[in-house]
C-alpha positions in Angstrom: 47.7 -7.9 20.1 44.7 -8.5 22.1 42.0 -6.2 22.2 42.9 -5.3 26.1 46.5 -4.1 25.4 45.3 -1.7 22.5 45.6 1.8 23.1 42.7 4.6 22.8 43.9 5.7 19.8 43.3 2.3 17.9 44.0 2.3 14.0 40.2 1.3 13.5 39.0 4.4 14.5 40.1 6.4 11.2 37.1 4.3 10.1 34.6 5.3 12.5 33.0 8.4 11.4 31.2 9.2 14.8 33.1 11.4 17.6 32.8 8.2 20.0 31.9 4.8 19.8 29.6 3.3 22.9 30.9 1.3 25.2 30.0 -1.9 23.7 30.7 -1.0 20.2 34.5 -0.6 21.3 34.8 -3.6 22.8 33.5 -5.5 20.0 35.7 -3.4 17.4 38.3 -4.9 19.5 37.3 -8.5 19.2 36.9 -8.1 15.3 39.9 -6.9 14.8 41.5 -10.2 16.8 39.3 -12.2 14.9 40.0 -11.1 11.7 44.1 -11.0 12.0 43.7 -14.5 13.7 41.2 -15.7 10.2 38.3 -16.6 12.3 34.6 -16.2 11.7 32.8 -14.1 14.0 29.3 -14.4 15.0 27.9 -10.7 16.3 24.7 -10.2 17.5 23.6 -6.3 19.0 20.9 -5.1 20.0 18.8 -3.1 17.1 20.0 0.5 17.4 23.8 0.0 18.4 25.8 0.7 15.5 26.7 -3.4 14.2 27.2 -2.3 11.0 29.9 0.4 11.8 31.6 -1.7 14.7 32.0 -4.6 12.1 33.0 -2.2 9.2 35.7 -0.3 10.9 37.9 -3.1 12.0 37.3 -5.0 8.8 38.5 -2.2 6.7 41.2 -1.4 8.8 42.5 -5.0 8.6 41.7 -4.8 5.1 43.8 -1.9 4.2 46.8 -3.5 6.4 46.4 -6.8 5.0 45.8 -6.1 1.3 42.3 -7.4 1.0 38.7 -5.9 0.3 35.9 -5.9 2.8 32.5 -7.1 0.8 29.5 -6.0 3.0 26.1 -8.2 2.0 22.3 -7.5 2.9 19.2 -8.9 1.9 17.4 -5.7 3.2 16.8 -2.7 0.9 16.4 0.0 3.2 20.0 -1.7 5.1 21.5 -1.4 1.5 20.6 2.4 1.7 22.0 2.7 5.2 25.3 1.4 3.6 25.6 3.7 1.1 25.2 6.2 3.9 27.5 5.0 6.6 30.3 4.6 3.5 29.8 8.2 2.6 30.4 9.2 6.4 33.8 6.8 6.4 34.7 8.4 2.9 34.7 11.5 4.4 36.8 11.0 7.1 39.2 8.3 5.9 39.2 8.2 2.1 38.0 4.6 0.2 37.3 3.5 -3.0 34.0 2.2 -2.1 31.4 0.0 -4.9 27.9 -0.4 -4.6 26.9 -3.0 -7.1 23.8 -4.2 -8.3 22.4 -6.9 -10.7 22.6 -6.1 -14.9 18.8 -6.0 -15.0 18.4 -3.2 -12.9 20.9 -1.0 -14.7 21.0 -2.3 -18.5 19.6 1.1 -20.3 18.5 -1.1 -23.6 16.3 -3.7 -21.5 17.9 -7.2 -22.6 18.6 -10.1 -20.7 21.8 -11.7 -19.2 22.2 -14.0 -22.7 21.8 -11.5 -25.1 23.8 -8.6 -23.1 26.8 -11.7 -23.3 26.3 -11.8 -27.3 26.3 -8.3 -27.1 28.9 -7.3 -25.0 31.4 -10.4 -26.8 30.4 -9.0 -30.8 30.7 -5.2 -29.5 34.4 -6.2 -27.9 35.6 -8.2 -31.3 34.4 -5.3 -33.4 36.4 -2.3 -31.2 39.6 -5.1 -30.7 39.4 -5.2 -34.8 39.7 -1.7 -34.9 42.3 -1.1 -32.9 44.0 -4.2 -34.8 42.9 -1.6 -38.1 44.6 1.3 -36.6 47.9 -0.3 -35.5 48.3 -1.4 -38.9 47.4 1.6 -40.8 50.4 3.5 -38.8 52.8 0.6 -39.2 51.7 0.8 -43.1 52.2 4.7 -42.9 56.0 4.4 -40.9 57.5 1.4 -44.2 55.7 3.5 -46.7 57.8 6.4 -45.6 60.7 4.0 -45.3 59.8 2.4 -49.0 60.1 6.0 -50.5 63.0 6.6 -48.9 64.2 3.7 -51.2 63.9 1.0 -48.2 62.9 -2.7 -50.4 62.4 -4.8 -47.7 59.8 -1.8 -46.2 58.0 -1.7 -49.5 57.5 -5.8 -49.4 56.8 -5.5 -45.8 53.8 -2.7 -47.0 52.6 -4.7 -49.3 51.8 -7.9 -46.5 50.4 -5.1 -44.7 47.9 -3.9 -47.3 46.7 -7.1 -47.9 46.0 -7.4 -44.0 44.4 -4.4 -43.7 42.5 -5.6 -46.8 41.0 -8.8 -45.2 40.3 -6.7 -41.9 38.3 -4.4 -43.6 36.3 -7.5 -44.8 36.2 -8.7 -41.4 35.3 -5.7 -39.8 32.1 -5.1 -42.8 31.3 -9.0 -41.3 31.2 -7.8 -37.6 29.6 -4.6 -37.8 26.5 -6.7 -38.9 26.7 -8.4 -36.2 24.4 -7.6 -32.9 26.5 -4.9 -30.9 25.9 -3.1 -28.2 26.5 0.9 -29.3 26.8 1.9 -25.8 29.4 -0.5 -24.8 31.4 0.4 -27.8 31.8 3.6 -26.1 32.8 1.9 -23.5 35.7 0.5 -25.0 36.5 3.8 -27.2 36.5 6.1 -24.6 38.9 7.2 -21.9 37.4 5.7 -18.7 39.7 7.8 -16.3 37.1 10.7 -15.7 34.4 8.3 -15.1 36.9 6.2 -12.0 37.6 9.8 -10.9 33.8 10.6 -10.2 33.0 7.5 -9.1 35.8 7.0 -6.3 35.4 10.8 -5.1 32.2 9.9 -3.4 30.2 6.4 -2.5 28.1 6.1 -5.7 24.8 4.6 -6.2 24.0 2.1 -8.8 21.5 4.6 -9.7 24.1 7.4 -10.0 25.9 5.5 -12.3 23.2 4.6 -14.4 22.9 8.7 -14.9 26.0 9.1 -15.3 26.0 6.5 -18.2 23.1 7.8 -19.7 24.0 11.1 -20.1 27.1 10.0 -21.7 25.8 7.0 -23.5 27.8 4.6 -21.6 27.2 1.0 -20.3 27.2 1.9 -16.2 27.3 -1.5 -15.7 30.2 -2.3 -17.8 31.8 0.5 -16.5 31.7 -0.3 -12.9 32.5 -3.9 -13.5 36.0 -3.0 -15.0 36.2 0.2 -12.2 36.2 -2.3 -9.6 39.5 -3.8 -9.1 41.1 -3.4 -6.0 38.2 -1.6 -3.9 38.8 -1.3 -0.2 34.6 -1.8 0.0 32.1 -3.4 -1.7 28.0 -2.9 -1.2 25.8 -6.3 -2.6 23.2 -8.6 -1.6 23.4 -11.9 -1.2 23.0 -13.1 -4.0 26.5 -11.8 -5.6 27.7 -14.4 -2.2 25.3 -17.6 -2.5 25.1 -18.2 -5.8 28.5 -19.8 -6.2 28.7 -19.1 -10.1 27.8 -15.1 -9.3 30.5 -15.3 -6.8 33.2 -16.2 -8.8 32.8 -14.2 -11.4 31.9 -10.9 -8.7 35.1 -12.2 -6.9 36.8 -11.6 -10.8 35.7 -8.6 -11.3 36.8 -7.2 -7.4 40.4 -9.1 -8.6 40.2 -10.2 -5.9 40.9 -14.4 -4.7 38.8 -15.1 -2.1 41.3 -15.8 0.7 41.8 -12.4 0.3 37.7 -10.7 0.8 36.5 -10.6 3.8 32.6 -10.8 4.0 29.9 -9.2 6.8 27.0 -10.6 6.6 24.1 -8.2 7.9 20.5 -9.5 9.3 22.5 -12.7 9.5 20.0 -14.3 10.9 18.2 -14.6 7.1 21.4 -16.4 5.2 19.5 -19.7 6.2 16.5 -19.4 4.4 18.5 -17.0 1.8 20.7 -20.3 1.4 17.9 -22.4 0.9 16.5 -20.5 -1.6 19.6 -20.0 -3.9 20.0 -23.6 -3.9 17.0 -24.6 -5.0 16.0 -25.8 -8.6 12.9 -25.6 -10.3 11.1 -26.4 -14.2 7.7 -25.6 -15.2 5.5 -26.9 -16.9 5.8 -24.5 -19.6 9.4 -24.9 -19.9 8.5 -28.9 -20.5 6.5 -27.3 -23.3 8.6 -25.2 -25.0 11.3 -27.8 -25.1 9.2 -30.2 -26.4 8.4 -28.0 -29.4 11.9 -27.1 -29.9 12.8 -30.7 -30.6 9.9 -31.2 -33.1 12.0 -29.0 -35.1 15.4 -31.3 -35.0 13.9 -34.8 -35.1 14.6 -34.8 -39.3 17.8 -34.0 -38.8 19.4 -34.6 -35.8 18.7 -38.8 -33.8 19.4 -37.5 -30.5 16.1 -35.2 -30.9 14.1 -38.4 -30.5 15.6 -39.5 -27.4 15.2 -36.3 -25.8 11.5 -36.0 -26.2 11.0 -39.6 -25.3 12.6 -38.7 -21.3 11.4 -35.3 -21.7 7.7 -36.0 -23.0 7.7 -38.9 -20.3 8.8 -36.5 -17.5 6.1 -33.9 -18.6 3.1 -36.3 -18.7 4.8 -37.6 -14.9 4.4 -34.1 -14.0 0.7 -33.4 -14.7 -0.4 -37.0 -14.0 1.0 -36.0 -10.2 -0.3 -32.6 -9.7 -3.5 -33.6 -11.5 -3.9 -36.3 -9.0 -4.1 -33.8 -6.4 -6.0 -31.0 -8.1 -8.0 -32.9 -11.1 -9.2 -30.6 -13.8 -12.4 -31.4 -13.7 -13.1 -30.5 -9.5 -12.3 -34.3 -9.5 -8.9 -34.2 -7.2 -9.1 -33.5 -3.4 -8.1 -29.8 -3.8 -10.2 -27.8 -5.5 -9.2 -27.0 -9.1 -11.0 -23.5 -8.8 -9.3 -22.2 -6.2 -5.8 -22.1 -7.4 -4.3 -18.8 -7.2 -1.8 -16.8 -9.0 0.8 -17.4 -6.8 3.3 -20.9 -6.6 0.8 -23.7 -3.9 2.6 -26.4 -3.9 1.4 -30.1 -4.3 3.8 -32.5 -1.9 5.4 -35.6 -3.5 7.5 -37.2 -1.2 7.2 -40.2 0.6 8.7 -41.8 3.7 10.0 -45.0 2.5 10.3 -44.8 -1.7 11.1 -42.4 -4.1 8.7 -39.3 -4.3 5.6 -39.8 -6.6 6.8 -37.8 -9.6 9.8 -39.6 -10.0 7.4 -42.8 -9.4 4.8 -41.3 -12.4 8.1 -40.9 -14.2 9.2 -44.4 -14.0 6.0 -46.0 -14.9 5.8 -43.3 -18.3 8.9 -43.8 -19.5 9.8 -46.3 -21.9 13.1 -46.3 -23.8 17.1 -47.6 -24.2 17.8 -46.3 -20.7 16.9 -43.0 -19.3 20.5 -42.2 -18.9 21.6 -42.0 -22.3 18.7 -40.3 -23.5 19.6 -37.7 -20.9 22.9 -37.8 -22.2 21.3 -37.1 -25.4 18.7 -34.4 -24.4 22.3 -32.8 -22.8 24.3 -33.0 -25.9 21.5 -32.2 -28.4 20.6 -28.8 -26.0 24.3 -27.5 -25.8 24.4 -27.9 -29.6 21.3 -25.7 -30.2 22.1 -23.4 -27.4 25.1 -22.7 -29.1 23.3 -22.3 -32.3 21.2 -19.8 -30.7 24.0 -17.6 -29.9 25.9 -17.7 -32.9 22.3 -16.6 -34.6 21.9 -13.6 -32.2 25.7 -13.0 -32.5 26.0 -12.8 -36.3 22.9 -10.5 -36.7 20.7 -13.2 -37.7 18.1 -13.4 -34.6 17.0 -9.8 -33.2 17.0 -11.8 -29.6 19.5 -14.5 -27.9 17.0 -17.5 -27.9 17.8 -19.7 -24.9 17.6 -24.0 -25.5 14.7 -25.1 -22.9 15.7 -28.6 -24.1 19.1 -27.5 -22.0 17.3 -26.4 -19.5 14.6 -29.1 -18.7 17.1 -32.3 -19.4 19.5 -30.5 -16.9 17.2 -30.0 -14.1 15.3 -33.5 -14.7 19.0 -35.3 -14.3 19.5 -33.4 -11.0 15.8 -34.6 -9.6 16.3 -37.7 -10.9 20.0 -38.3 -9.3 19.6 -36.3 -6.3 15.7 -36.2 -5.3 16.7 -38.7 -2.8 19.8 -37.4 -1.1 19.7 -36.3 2.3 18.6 -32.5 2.5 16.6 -32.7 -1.2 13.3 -32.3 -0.9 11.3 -33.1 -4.4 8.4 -31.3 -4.7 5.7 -30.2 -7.2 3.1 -26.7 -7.3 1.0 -25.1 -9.2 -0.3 -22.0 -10.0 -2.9 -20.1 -12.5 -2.1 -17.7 -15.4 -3.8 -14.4 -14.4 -4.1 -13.6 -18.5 -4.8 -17.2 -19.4 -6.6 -18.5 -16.3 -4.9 -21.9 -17.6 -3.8 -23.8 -14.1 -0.3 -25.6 -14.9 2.5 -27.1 -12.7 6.1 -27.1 -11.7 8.7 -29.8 -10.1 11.1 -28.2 -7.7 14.2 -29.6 -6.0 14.2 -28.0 -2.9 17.7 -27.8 -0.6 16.7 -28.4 3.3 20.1 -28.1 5.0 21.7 -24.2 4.4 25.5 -25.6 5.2 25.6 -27.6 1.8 25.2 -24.0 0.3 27.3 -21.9 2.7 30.2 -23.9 3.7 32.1 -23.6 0.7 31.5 -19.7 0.7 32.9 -19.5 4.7 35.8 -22.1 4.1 37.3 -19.7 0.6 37.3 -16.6 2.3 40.0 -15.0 4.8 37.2 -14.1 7.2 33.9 -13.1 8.0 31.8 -11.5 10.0 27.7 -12.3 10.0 25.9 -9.8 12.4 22.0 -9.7 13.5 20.0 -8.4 16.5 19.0 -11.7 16.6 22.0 -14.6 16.0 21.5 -16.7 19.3 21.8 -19.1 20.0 25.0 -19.2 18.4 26.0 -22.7 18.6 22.8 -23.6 15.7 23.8 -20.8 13.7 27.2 -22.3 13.8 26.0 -25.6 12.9 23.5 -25.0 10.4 25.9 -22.3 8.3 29.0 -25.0 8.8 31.0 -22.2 11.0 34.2 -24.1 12.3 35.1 -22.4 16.0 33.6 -19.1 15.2 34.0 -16.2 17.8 31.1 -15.4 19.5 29.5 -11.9 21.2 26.4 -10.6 22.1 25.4 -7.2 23.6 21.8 -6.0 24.4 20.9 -2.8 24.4 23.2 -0.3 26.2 20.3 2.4 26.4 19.0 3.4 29.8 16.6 0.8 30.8 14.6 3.0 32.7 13.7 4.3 29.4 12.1 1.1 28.5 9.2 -1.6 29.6 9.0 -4.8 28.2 5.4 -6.4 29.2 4.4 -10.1 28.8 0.8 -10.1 29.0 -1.3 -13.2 30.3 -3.6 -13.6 27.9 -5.2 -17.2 26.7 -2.2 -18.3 24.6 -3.4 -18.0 21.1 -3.2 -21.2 19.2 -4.8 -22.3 16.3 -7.4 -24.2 17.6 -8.8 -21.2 19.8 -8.3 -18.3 17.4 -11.4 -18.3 16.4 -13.1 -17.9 20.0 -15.2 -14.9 20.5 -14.3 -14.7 24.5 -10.7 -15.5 23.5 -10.9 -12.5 20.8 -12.8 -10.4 23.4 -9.8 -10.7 25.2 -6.8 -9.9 23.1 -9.3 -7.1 21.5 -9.4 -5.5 24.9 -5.5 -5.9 25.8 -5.2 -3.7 21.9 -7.2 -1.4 22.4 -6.0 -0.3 26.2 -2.3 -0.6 24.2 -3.0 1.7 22.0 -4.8 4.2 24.2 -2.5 4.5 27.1 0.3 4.9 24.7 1.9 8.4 24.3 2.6 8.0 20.9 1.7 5.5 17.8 1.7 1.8 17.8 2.8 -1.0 16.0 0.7 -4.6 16.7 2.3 -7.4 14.9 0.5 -11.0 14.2 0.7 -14.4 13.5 -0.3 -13.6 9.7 -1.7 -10.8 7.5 -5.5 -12.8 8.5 -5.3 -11.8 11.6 -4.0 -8.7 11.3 -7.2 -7.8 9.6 -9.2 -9.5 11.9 -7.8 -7.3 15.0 -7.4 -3.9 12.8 -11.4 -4.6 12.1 -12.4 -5.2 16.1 -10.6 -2.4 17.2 -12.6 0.3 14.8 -14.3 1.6 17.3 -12.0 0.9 20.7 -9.4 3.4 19.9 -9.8 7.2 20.8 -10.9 9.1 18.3 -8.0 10.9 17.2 -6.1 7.4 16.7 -5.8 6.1 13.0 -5.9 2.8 12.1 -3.3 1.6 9.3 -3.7 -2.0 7.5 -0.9 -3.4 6.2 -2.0 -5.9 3.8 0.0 -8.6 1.2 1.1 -7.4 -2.0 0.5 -3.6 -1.3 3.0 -1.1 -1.3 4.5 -0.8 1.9 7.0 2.3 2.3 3.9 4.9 1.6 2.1 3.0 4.2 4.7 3.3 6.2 5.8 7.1 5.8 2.1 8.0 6.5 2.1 5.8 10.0 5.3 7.2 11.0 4.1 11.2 10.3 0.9 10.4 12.7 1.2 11.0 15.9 -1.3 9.0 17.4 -1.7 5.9 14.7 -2.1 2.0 15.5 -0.3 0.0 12.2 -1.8 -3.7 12.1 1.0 -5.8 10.2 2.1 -9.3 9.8 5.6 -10.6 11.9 6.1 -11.7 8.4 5.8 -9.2 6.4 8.7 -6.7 5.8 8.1 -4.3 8.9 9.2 -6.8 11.3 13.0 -6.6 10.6 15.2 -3.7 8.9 13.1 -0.6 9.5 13.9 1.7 12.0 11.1 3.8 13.6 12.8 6.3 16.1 11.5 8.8 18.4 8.2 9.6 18.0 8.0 7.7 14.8 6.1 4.6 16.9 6.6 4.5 21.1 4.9 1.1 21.6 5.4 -2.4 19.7 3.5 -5.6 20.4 3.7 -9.2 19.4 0.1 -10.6 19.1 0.7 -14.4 20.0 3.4 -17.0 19.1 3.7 -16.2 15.3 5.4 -19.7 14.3 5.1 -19.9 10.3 2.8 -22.5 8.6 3.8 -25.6 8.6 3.5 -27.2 5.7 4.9 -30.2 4.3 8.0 -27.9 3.0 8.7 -26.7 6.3 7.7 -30.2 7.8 10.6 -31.3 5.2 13.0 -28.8 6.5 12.6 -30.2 10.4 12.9 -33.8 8.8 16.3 -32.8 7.5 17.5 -30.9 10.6 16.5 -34.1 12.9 18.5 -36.4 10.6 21.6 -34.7 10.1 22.0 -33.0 13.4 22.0 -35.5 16.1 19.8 -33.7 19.0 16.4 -34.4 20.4 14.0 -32.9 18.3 16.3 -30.7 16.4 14.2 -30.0 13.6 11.6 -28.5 15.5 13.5 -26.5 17.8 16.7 -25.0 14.9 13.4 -25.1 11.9 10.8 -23.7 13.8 11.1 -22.3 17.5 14.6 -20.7 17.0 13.4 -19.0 13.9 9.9 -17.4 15.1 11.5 -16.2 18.4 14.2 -14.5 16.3 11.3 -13.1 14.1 9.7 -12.2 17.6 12.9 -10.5 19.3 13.2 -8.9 15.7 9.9 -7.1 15.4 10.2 -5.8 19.3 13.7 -3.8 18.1 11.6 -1.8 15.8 11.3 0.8 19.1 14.5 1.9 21.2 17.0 2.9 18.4 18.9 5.4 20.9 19.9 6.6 23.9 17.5 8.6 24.2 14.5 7.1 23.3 11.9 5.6 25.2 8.8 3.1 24.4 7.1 -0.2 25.5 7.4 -3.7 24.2 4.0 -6.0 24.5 4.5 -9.7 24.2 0.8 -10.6 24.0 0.4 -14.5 25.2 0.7 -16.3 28.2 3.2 -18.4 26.4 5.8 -15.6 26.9 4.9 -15.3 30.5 8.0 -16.5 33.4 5.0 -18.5 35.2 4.3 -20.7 31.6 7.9 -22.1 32.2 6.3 -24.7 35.2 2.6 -24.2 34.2 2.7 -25.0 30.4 5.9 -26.4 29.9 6.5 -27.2 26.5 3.7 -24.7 25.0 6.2 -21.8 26.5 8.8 -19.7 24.5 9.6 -17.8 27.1 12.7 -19.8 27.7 13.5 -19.2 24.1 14.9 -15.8 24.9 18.1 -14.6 25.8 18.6 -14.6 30.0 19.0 -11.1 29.6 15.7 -10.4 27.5 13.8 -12.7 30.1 15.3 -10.8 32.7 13.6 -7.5 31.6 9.9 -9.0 30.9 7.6 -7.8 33.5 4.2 -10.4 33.5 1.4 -8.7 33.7 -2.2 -9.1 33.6 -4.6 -8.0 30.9 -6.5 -5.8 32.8 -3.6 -4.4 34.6 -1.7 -3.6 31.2 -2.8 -0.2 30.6 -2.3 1.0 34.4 1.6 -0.2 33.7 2.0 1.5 30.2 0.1 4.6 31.5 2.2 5.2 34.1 5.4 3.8 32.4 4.8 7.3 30.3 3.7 8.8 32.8 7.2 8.8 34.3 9.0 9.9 30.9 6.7 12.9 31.2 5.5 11.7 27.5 1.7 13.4 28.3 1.4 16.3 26.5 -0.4 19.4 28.2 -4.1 17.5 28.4 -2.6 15.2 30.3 -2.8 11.0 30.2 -5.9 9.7 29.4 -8.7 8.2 32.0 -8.2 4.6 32.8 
């Protein structure tokens, strides 16, 4: 049926828990709902503040329920994954679903182990309750021949007496298991009736942490329990990483019983699975790891032959590795880099090269010395699964209070990956280092890094029966397309459907603020001014996004005294704790927040009403581009065939996105109001013919463009005071004095 020819009352709507949807939310429910009955992708982006998340969910779950299937909704976003829960709760109300919001076993283990050992665990635990229920069965069949055996039944008495000699050896083999390493509150688990526990949880939209309560007051597994309490859900809540990481995927898709022609997936703040992709994909070792397995083989080289050839491609690999990154950062202040000013966080150290293999795998191939590196991989392999296996009969049998894992296993598997595919199109080999805050040693890593995002999500959008990846910020959709590997998706956009009267969108001509001219005093002096006049002639608080966290300190510091006096001034500065910071900005009525576009206030954080009335962009905020990124464009230009694709999908796509992204954080509603700053010339309709290929402003949407109003920087705060002015935003003193 095409979405024209449906009628007002449209089966969707049971999902949509509002009275009405807008305009444009209708008409995109609509398309959905076409999409998804024809099995076709759908690329939606909407403005920030139109309800995406419930115009995707209603037609999906409507399909859904018609078509047999479950809808699994993703997010990388915390505060989105909160907004899911909340939206669910609203459809549960109105249209009943058995709704899941699932979360990772570390968050919600209540003894504190790790994936490994919670396996042993939860395998021993199983085989000990299975035994006993073996025990029980028995016992009554023993009970039912004796009765038949008194009764003067001989062929029940024999019967009995096989029976006793069964329950004999499983009482042996019970005292065995019950040594073992269990897991006491997964026994109850599997001793208890679960049917209370799937009554609670399916007569609301449950929390991870609300089952983890619920567990602990009853000492059960919540993890356990929600895993086997999730068949045949009409919803699912999970990040991305239950989607990208193709081994979590199959086994979540298992425990949904679910195929996975038959989930269909909605991606929010779509515009991140690229970099979410990359990431998943990508394969590191340290240094450390190198170590460990190194030591772990000096215990089997008297007893095992293979142990030799392992540390001889292992060892070889390890020395490769610190010869490389030592080259760069020598020990002794005698590399380029200074040794002493390594941090505590990853730097990396680039390897490749143009026209050979990168220079660890180089440093490798001069180290090692051997049979062949391939059979003493296939060695290290072998050798590591046997002791892996080893290590998890030891925890399972009581033996080991932990499940040891084999680094052998580990570091022979990831050195046969950046050995065989360090060099394939996409791979980018790299090494980094970092220093031990409790050690202060410096030591290294070797990391195969994954460039192209379509070798990662293609197999995910080609298994499922649909899905639906939604942003404020998906366009140009033909690269989102190309770089997820999105066959004919269906495409739709809608801006913002709010009054625009109610809004301003201003880019302001200042001296475009690249890298070389930061640092200018006249050219500070400048943007310093354009600040300040923003946040004073705003009738309300401010948020002033920049290129980095630097700069945002460097403006938050000139602006201490250009602000009225009743204005505060709020930092937001790297590794802090942001949702205080941001609680207190949003109860002051008057305060200026200095952030990064790259931090996490830029995208997924609402502030409505009087929460912040203006937002600025503080220059063109492209990330660093370092020879990771540099690696990422080098990919893009070689396997998409367009004039300089890899600057244009790596780079400009990406920090306009980040741009458009950070200006939705005002204008959530209809009736809201608020300004929108894009502080550069490069924004400006004039740079188009006057700088040419330094503008972004042709980056935007037509639409977008279409709204931007240039203005000068000393005309800014005549246009934002009297932009307020007309939304009668001055309170009884009345607009301050230009």
């Amino acid at each position: 049926m095409a979405a024209s020819d449906r009628d007002a009352d449209a089966d969707y709507l049971r999902f949509f828990p509002k009275p009405s949807p807008y305009d444009n939310q209708r008409e995109a429910m609509d398309r959905i709902r076409d999409a998804l009955d024809e099995e076709r992708d759908v690329l939606f982006e909407g403005a920030c503040g139109t309800g995406k998340t419930l115009a995707s969910l209603a037609p999906a779950l409507d399909h859904a329920r018609e078509e047999d299937k479950t809808v699994v909704i993703t997010t990388n976003v915390h505060q989105q994954m909160r907004q899911f829960v909340r939206d669910a709760r609203e459809i549960h109300a109105g249209e009943p679903i058995r709704a899941v919001v699932f979360r990772g076993k570390g968050s919600m283990c209540h003894i504190d182990v790790d994936y490994q050992e919670c396996q042993v665990l939860r395998d021993n635990t199983y085989e000990v309750a299975e035994t006993e229920r073996d025990k029980r069965q028995l016992e009554r069949r023993q009970e039912d021949l004796l009765d038949a055996a008194r009764e003067g039944d001989d062929d029940a008495a024999e019967a009995r007496s096989a029976i006793v000699d069964e329950l004999e050896a499983l009482d042996a083999e019970l005292e065995d298991l019950r040594e073992q390493n269990v897991c006491e509150r997964y026994y109850e688990n599997l001793t208890t009736d679960s049917d209370e526990f799937v009554s609670w949880l399916y007569d609301d939209v449950r929390t991870p942490d609300d089952v983890y309560d619920y567990a602990e007051e009853n000492g059960l597994c919540g993890y356990e329990l929600l895993k086997d309490a999730m068949e045949g859900v009409d919803l699912a809540v999970c990040n991305y990483h239950h989607l990208l990481d193709p081994g979590i995927r199959a086994q979540f898709f298992r425990w949904l019983d679910r195929d996975p022609e038959d989930v269909v997936v909605v991606f929010d703040e779509a515009h991140n699975v690229e970099d979410a992709a990359r990431d998943h994909a990508s394969q590191a070792l340290t240094e450390h790891t190198l170590d460990e397995a190194l030591n772990e083989l000096a215990g089997e080289t008297e007893t095992d032959a293979r142990a030799e050839y392992a540390e001889n491609v292992l060892g070889a690999f390890r020395d490769a590795l610190v010869e490389t990154y030592g080259a760069e950062i020598g020990p002794h202040g005698d590399g380029p880099r200074s040794f002493d000013a390594v941090g505590e966080n990853w730097e990396d150290v680039p390897v490749a090269n143009d026209d050979t293999r990168d220079d660890l795998t180089l440093a490798f191939l001069r180290a090692y010395e051997g049979r062949g590196i391939g059979k003493d991989l296939d060695a290290a392999i072998s050798l590591g699964e046997d002791v892996d296996e080893a290590y998890e009969d030891a925890y399972r049998n009581g033996e080991a209070t932990t499940r040891e894992e084999c680094q052998t296993l580990q570091a022979a598997e990831f050195v046969d990956a950046y050995l065989t595919d360090g060099d394939a199109l996409g791979q980018y080999p790299t090494t980094a280092v970092r220093r031990d805050a409790g050690t202060n040693e410096v030591y290294g890593r070797a990391e195969l890094y994954t460039c192209i995002p379509r070798d990662v999500t293609s197999d995910l959008f080609d298994a499922v029966h649909a899905s639906v990846l939604m942003s404020a910020t998906l366009r140009p959709f033909d690269v989102t397309g190309e770089l997820l590997g999105l066959e004919d998706p269906v495409t739709m956009a809608y801006g913002l459907e709010f009054p625009e009267e109610r809004r301003r969108t201003f880019a302001v001509d200042t001296e475009p603020l690249f890298a070389s001219n930061r640092d200018d005093p006249e050219v500070q002096e400048e943007v310093a001014g354009v600040l300040a006049d923003a946040a004073t002639f705003s009738a309300g608080s401010s948020i002033l996004f920049f290129p980095s966290y630097g700069e945002a300190e460097r403006y938050h510091d000139l602006l201490a005294n250009r602000v009225g006096a009743d204005a505060t001034r709020y930092l937001d500065r790297p590794g802090e704790p942001v949702e205080s910071l941001r609680e207190r900005f949003a109860a002051d009525d008057s305060g200026v927040l200095f952030t990064s576009l790259w931090g996490t206030l830029a995208e997924g954080v609402s502030f409505e009403g009087d929460d912040a009335r203006t937002v600025a962009v503080v220059g063109v905020p492209y990330p660093r581009l370092d020879a990771r990124a540099e690696a990422v464009q080098d990919a893009y230009d070689e396997a998409f065939a367009k004039p300089d694709a890899g600057w244009t999908y790596g780079v400009e796509i990406p920090t306009v996105r980040k741009t458009r992204q950070a200006l939705g954080r005002v204008i959530r509603s209809p009736d809201d109001y608020g300004v929108r700053m894009l502080v550069d010339r490069r924004y400006t309709s004039e740079s188009r013919t006057k700088m040419r290929k330094y503008s972004v402003n042709g980056s935007f949407p037509a639409e977008e463009r279409a709204e931007m109003i240039d203005v000068g920087p000393d005309k800014l705060k005549f246009a934002t005071l009297n932009f307020y002015g007309d939304m009668d935003a001055w309170g009884p003193e009345g607009p301050p004095a230009p």
